[in-house]
BAROGU-912196 format. One record per residue (C-alpha): x, y, z. Coordinates in Angstrom, 2 decimals, always signed. Layout:
N
east; north; up
X; Y; Z
...
# end
This chain:
455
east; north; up
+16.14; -5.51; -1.97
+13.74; -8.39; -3.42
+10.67; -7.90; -2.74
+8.08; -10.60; -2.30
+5.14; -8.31; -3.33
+5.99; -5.60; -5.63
+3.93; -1.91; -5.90
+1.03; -3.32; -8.08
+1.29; -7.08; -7.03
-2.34; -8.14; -5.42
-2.08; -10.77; -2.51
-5.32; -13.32; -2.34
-7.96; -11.90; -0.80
-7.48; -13.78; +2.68
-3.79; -13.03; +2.76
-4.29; -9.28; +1.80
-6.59; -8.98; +4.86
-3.97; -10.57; +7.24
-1.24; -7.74; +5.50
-3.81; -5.11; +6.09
-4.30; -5.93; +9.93
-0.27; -6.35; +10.40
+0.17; -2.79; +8.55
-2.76; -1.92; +11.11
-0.93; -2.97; +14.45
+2.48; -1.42; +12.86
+1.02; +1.69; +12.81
-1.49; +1.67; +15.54
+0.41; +3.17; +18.54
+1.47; +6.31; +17.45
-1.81; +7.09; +15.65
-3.74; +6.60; +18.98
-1.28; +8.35; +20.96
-1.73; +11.19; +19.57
-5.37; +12.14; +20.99
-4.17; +10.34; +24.34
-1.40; +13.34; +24.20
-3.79; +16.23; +23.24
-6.90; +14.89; +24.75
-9.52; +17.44; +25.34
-12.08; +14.96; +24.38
-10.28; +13.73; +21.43
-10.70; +10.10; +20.65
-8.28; +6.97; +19.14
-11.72; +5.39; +17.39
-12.07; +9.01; +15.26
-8.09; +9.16; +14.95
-8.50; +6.04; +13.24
-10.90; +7.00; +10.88
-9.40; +9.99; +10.01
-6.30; +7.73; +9.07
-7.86; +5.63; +6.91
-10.01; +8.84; +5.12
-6.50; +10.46; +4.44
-4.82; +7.31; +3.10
-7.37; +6.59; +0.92
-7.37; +10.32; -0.88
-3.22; +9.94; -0.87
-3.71; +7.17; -2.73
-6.44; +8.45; -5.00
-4.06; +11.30; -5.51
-0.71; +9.45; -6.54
-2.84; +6.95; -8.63
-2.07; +3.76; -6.24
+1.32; +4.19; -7.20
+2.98; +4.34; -3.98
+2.72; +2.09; -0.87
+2.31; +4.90; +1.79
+0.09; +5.00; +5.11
-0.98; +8.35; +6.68
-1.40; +8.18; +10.48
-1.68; +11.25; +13.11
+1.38; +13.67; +13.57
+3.35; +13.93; +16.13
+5.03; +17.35; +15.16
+1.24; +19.22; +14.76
+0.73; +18.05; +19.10
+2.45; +21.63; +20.38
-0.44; +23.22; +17.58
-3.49; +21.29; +18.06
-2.80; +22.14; +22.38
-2.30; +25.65; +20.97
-5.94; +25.99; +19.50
-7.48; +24.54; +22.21
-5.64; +26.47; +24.24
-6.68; +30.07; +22.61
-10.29; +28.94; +22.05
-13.00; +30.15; +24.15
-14.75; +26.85; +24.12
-13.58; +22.50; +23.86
-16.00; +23.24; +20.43
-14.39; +25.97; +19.24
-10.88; +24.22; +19.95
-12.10; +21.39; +17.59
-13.29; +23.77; +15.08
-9.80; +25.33; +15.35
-8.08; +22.15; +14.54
-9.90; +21.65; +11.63
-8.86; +24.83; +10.44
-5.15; +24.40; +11.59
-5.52; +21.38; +9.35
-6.62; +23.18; +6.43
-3.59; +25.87; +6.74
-1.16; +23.46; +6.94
-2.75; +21.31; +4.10
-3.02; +24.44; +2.05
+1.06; +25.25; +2.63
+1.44; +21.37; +0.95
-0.85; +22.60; -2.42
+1.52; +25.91; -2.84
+4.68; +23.75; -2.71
+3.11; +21.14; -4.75
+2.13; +23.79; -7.14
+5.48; +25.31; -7.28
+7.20; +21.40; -7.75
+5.05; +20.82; -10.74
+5.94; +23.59; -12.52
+9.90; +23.92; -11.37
+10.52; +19.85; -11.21
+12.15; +18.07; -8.40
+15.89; +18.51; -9.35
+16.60; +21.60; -7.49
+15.10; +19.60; -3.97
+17.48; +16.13; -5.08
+20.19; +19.45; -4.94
+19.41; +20.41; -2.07
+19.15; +17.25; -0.27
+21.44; +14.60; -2.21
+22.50; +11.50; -0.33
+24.55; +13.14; +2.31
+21.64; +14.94; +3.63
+18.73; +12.98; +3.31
+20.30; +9.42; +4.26
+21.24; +10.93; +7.73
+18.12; +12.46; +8.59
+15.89; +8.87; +7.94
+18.52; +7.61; +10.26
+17.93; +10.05; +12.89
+13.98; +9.81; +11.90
+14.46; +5.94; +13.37
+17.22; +7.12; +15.86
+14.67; +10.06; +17.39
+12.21; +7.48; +18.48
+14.50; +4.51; +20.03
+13.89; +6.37; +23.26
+10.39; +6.10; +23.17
+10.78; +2.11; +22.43
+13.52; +1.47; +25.50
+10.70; +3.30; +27.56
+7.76; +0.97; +26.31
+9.91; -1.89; +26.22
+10.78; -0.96; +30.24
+7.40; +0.21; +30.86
+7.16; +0.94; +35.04
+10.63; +1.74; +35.76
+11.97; +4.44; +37.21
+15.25; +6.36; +35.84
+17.98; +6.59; +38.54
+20.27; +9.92; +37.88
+22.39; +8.54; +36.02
+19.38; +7.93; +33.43
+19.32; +3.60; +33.96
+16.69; +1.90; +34.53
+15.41; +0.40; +38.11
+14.31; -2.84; +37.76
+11.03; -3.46; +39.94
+8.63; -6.64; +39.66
+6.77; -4.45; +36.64
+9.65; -3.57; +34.73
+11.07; -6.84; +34.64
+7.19; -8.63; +33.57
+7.00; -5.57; +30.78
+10.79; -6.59; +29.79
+10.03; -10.08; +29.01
+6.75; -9.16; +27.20
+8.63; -7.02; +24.74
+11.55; -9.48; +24.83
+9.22; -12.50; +23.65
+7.78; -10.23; +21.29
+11.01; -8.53; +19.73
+12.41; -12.39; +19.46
+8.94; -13.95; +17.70
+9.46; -11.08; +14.94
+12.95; -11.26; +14.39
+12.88; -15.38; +14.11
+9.61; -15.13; +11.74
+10.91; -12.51; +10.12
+14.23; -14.06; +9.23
+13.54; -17.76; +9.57
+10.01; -18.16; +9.02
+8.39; -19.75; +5.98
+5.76; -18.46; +3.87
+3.01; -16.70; +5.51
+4.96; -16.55; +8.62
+7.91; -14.88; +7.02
+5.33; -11.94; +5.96
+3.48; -11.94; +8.64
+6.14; -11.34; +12.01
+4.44; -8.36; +13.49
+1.29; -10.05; +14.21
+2.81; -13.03; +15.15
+5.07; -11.28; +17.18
+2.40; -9.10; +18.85
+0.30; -12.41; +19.58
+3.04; -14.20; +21.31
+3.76; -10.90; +23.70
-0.07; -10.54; +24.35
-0.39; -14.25; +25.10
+2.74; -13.37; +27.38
+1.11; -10.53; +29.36
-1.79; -12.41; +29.37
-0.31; -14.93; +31.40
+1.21; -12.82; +33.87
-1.96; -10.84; +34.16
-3.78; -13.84; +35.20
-0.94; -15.16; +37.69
-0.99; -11.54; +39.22
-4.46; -11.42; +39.59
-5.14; -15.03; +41.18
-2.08; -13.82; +43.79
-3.11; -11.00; +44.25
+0.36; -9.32; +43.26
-0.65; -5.78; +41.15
+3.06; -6.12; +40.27
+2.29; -8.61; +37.59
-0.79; -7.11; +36.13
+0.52; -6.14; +32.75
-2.36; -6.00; +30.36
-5.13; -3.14; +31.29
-8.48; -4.80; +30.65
-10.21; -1.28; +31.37
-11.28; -0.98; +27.75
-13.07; -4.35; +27.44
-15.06; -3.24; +30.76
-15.85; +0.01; +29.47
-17.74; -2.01; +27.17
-20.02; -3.46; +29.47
-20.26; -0.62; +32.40
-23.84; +0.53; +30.98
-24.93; -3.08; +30.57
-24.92; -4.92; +27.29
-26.33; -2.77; +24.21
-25.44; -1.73; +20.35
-22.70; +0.12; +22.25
-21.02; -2.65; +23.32
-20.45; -3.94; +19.65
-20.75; -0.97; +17.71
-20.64; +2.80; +18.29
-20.11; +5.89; +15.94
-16.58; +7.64; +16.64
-16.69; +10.83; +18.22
-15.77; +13.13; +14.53
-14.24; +16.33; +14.59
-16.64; +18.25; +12.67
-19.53; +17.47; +14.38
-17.83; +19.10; +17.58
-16.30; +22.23; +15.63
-19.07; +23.16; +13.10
-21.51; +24.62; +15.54
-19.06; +27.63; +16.41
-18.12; +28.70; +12.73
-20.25; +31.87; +13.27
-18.24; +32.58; +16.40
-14.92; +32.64; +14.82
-12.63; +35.76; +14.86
-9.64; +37.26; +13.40
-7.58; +37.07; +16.39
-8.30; +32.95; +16.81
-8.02; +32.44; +13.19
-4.21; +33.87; +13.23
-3.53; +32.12; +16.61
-3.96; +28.72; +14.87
-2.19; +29.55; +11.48
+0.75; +30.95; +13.73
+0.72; +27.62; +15.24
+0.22; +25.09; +11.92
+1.55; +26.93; +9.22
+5.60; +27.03; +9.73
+5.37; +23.35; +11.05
+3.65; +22.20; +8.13
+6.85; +23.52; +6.59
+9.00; +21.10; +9.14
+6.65; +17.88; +7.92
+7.51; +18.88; +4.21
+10.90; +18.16; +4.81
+9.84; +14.88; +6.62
+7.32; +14.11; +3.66
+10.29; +14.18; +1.81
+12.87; +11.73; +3.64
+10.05; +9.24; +4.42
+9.36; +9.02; +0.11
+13.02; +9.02; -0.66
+13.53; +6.12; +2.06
+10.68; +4.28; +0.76
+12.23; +4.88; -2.76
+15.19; +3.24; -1.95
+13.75; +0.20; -0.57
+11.27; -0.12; -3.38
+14.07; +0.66; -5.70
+11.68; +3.77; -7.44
+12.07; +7.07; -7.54
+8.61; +8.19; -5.41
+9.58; +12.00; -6.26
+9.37; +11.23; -10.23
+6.56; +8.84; -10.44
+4.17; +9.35; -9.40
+5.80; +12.87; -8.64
+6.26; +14.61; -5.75
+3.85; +17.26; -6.45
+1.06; +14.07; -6.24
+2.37; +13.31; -3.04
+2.22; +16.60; -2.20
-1.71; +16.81; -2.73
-2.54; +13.45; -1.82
-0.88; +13.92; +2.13
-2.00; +17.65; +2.27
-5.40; +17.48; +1.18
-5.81; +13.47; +2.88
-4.42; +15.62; +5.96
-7.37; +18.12; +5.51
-9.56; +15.67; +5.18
-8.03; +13.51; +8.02
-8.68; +16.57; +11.03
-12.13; +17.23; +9.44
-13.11; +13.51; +10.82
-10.34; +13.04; +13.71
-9.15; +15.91; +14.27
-5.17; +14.87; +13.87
-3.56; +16.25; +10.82
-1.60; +13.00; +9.23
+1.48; +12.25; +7.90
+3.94; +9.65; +5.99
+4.48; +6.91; +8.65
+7.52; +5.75; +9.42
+6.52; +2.79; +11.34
+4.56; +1.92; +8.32
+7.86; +2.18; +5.85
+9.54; +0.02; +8.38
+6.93; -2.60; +7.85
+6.73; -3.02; +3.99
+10.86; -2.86; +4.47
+11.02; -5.60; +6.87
+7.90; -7.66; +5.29
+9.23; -6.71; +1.67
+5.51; -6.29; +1.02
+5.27; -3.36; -0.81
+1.63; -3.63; -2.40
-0.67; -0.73; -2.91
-3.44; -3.26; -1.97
-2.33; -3.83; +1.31
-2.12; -0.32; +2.01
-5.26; +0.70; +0.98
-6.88; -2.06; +2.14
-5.17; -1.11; +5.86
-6.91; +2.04; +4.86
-10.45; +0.63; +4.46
-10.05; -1.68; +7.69
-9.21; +1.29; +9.98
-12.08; +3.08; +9.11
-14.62; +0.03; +9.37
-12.71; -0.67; +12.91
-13.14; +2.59; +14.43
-17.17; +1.41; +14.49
-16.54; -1.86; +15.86
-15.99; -1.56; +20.17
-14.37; -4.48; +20.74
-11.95; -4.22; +18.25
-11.25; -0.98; +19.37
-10.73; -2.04; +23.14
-8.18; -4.66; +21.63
-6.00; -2.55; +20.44
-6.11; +0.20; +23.20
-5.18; -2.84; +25.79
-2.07; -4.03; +24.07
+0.25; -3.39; +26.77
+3.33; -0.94; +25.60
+5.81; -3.22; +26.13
+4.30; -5.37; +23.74
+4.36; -2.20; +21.00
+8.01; -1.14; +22.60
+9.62; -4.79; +21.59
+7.87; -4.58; +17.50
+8.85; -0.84; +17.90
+12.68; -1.44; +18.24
+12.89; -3.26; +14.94
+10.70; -1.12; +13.19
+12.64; +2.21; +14.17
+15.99; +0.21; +14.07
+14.95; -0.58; +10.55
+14.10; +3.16; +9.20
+17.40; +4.20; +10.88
+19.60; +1.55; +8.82
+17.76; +2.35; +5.94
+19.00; +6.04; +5.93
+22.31; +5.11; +6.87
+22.54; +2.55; +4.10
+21.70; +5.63; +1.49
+25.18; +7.16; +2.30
+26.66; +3.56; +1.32
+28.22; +4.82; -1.91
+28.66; +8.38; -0.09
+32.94; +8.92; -0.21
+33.58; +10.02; +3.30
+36.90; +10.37; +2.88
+35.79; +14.09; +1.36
+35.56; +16.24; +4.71
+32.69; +17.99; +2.95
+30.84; +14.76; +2.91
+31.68; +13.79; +6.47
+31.12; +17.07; +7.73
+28.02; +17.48; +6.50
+27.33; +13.75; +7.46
+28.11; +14.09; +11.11
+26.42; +17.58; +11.93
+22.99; +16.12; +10.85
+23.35; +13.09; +13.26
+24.55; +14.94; +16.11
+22.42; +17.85; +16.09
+19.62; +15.05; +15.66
+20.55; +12.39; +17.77
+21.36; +15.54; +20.34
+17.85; +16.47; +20.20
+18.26; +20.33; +18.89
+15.25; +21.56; +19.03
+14.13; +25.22; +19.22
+10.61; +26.53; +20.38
+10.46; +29.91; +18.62
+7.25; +31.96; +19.86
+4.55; +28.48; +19.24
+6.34; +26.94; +16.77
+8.59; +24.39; +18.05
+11.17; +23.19; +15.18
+11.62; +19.47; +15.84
+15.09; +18.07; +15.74
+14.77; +16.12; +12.80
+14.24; +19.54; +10.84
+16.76; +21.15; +12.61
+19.31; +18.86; +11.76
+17.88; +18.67; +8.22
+18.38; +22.55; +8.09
+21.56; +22.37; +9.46
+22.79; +19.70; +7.25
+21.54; +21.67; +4.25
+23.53; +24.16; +5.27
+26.49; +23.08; +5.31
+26.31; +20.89; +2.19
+25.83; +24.05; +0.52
+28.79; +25.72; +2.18
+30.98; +22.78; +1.53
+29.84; +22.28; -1.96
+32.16; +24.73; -3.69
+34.84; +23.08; -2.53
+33.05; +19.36; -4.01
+32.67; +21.49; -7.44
+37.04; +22.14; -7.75
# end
């Protein structure tokens, strides 16, 4: 793949800052979901800053060597409600998830520890092309549900899992529609700016779409057409105009959490390592498919240089640091290696300067109520070329895979079935997603197989 802006390229300063805000949108929805999921008090504005905080130290960490944005995990959701859940207090919960954080960040410094002195050869082993380019497929493949259901937001599932099409569903389907269509023509016919910027663009034209049927519903009264939720703009006002309404401090992590550290215990401390440790064991393996996917598209080897054991460091201890302010341990974004695949922007300075911008946002209100009103059809119709794109990507790495070898197609086809099957195993309060399952699975049989590759 060509890329248009290479690792160290730097875009002019005004195009850099329209790259940053697309890699912003691109990655926006999940990271906000993820204290709308756990809530207890938990905020998107402090999510955000956390993201930023913990993309800047991975970057610090693997010298600006590789284009990589941290946002809030998805797999730590089952552990964060797990200390909240065993504290005795919403405080102590937030203290708890700063510590979850820290075990989990501390199981990334062993292994990182243990890479740098043992190399990387024994993982490319364990995971060659066979395994790895399945499970980024199934990485993409995992989340097109979550996309149909944006891109259909409002309808109801009959029993034979379609959709019914009410007056909603239908005014959410052309919003994502319009917006899916804008990205895909910029993206593949668009000139210059437009060609690198089809996310934003795309997001725009959906917007300007719900907009309009927002503004139809609400002169006729019809509820039906109402599509954009304009409660975050009047939260803004309902005290009256003030600093708040333009600026306000996020609502950190550690300023919740700190006041209980004298009140901590042995028993809470190993209920929230029981629930972060073994799935910070689960992300590794995702750490790794999200660096070799991005190392294919970049056409470098992430895991040699900088090194995996950088990466390591740089998303355990940016995860650390990432809870401490929002709470959310972070992780390699997909939706963000999706975005530098389609854009073929690839530029450190784009990434970091996302980085920079999400922390400024999370001060500024309005900016803030933006993005929490995009409508999720909008995000479902950029969402099913952005998860359509990570799961091509992995299924492009088993191009030069022979599959004529049953070991190879064996191993192949367990990973996306047990993935795409959604195998996934809640053992005690660890839940094994089914992207590590699958991984697991796959590495198990590659290894079983694999005598009969070595006659």
């Amino acid at each position: 793949m060509k890329l248009i802006y290479n690792v160290e390229d730097k875009p002019k300063f005004g195009q850099l800052i329209i790259f940053a805000i697309q890699q912003l949108l691109a990655i926006m929805a999940a990271t906000i979901a993820v204290p709308a999921i756990v809530g207890n008090g938990m905020t998107a504005s402090a999510a955000l800053f956390g993201a930023g905080v913990g993309t800047i130290i991975y970057q610090l960490f693997t010298k600006f060597k590789s284009p990589v944005f941290l946002g809030s995990s998805f797999a730590f959701i089952g552990s964060m409600l797990a200390a909240f859940a065993g504290a005795a207090s919403a405080k102590m919960g937030f203290l708890g998830i700063i510590l979850g954080a820290v075990f989990a960040g501390l199981v990334y410094v062993v292994i990182a520890i243990v890479i740098k002195f043992a190399g990387v050869n024994w993982i490319n082993k364990l995971m060659p092309p066979v395994v790895i380019g399945p499970t980024v497929a199934i990485i993409g493949l995992s989340l097109a549900s979550a996309a149909i259901k944006d891109t259909v937001s409002y309808a109801a599932q009959d029993g034979n899992g379609s959709f019914v099409m009410t007056t909603n569903a239908w005014a959410s389907l052309v919003c994502a529609l319009v917006t899916l269509f804008v990205v895909v023509l910029c993206s593949t016919y668009g000139k210059k700016m437009a060609k690198l910027i089809p996310f934003i663009i795309g997001i725009l034209a959906g917007y300007a779409i719900a907009g309009v049927f927002t503004i139809i519903g609400v002169k006729t009264g019809n509820d039906a057409l109402i599509v954009l939720d304009l409660a975050p703009f009047q939260a803004l006002t309902e005290n009256g105009i003030g600093l708040s309404t333009f600026l306000s401090v996020p609502k950190f992590t550690f300023l919740e959490g700190m006041s209980e550290i004298k009140k901590l215990d042995a028993t809470y401390i190993t209920t929230v390592a029981v629930a972060y440790i073994p799935v910070a064991f689960v992300v590794f393996a995702e750490h790794i498919a999200d660096h070799k996917n991005l190392s294919s598209i970049i056409e470098r080897d992430l895991l040699e240089e900088p090194g995996l054991s950088r990466t390591l460091l740089g998303d355990g201890v940016g995860s650390m640091f990432g809870a401490f302010f929002g709470g959310c341990p972070n992780t390699t974004y997909g939706e963000s290696v999706g975005c530098v695949a389609i854009t073929k922007n690839a530029s450190v300075a784009t990434i970091t300067c996302t980085a920079i911008m999400a922390v400024l946002i999370s001060f500024i209100s309005p900016f803030v109520a933006f993005l929490d009103s995009i409508p999720g059809c909008v995000m479902g119709g950029v969402c099913i070329t952005l998860y359509g794109f990570i799961a091509v990507s992995g299924l492009k790495m088993i191009q030069k895979v022979d599959l004529e070898d049953n070991a190879n197609l064996f191993t192949a086809s367990v990973i996306l079935i047990a993935g795409i099957g959604g195998l996934a195993l809640a053992i005690g309060k660890v839940t094994l997603t089914a992207i590590a399952c699958a991984l697991i699975l796959g590495i198990v049989v590659n290894i079983i197989l694999s005598k009969k590759k070595a006659k």
